[in-house]
C-alpha positions in Angstrom: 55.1 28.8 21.8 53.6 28.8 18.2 51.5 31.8 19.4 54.5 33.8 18.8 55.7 32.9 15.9 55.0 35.9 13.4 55.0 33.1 10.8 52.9 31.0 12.5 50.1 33.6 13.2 50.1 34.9 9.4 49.2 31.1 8.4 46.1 31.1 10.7 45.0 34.5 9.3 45.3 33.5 5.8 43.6 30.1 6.9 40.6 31.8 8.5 40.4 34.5 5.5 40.5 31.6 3.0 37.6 29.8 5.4 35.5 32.8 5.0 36.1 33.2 1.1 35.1 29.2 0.7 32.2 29.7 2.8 30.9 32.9 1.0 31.4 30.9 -2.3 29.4 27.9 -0.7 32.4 26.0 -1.4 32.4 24.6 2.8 29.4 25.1 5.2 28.9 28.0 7.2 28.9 25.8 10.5 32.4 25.0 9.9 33.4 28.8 10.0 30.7 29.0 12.9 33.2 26.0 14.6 36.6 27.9 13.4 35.0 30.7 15.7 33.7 29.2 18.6 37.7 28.1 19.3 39.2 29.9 21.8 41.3 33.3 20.7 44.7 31.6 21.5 43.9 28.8 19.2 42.5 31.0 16.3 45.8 32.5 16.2 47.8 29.8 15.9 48.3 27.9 12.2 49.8 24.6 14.2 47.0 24.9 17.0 44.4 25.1 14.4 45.4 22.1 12.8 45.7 19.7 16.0 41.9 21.2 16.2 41.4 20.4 12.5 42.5 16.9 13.8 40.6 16.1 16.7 37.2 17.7 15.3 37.8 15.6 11.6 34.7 12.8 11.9 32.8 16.1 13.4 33.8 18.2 10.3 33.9 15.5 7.9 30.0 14.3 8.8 28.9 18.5 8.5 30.5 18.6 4.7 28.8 15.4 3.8 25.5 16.5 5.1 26.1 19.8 4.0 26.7 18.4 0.7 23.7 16.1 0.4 21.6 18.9 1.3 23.1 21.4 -0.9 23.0 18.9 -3.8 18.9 18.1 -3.2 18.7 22.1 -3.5 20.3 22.2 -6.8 18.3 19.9 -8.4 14.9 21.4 -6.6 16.7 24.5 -8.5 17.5 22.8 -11.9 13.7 21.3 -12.0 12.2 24.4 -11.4 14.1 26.0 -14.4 13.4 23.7 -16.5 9.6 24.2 -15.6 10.2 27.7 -16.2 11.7 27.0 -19.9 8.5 25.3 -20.6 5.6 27.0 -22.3 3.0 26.6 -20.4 -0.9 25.5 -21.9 -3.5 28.4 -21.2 -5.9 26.4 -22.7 -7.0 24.9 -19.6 -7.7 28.1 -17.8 -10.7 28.8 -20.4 -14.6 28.1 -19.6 -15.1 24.2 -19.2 -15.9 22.0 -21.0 -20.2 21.9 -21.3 -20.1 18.3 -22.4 -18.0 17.0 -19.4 -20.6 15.1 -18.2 -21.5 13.4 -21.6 -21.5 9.6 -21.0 -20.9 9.4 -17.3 -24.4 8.0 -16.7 -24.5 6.7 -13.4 -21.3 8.2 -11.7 -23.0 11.3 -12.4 -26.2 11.3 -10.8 -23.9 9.8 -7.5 -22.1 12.9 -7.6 -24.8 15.2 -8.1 -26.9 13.6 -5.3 -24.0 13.4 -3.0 -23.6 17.4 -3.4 -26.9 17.7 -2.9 -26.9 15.7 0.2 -23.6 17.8 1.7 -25.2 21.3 0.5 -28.0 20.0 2.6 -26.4 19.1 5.9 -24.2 22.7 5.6 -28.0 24.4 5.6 -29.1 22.9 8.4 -25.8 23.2 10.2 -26.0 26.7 9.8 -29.2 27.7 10.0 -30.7 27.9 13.9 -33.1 25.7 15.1 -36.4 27.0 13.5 -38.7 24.9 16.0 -37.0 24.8 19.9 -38.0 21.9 21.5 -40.1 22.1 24.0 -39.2 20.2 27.1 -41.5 16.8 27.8 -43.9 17.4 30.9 -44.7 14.2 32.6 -48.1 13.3 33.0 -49.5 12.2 36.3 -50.4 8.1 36.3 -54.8 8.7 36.1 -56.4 8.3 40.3 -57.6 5.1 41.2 -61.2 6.6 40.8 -60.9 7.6 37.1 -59.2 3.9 36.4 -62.4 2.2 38.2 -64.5 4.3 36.0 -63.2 3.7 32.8 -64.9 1.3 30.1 -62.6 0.4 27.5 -64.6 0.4 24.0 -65.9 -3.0 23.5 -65.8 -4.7 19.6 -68.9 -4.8 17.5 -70.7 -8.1 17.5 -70.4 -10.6 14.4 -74.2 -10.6 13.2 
């Protein structure tokens, strides 16, 4: 039984103290220490156990690392272009009042954009402001009696002299 083996069980200890050194120095990902300890107590403690595990879980391991990797490697450089950002000096210039002449030679691009501000400060007015005028519902009008209709003389046209 390799459980009890003194031998044996001082290999597994060393292996899971060198897992937890290579994940602390981001050397392995943490889900592979997260695996080593989701393994039963009886296989933890075992150098020759862990390794049949090792074996069976490989593709499962080996697919972690390489995602592991590509991820950590996308972070470095996220890292490295940030730095060199940093080393940069930056230009204050552009954080000074504009530029009064901005505008100079634009012509008819803008007046658009001028009248197209105009026309959204416009519809945010009236979109905020209640309705000044409520409108008043339409009352119908009763069709005139028969007796008012027989009445009626519609205006005639003035005669051609």
């Amino acid at each position: 039984m390799p459980a009890s083996d003194p031998a044996d069980q001082q290999a597994a200890r060393a292996f899971e103290s060198s897992l937890r050194q290579a994940v602390d120095r981001f050397e392995r990902p943490p889900i592979e220490l997260e695996w080593f300890l989701a393994l039963p107590k009886r296989i933890r403690r075992s150098a020759q156990l862990i390794e049949v595990a090792q074996g069976e879980s490989r593709v499962l391991l080996e697919h972690i690392r390489s995602d592991w990797t590509r991820a950590r490697q996308t972070e470095k450089e996220g890292q490295e272009r940030l730095e060199r950002a940093r080393a940069q000096p930056r230009d204050l210039s552009c954080l000074r009042a504009p530029d009064p002449t901005a505008w100079h030679g634009l012509g008819r691009r803008k007046k658009r954009c001028r009248t197209f501000d105009a026309i959204g400060r416009a519809y945010t007015n009236r979109q905020q402001r209640p309705d000044a005028a409520p409108t008043i519902p339409h009352q119908q009008t009763q069709p005139p009696a028969y007796h008012d209709l027989k009445c009626f003389k519609a205006p005639k046209a003035p005669k051609a002299v």
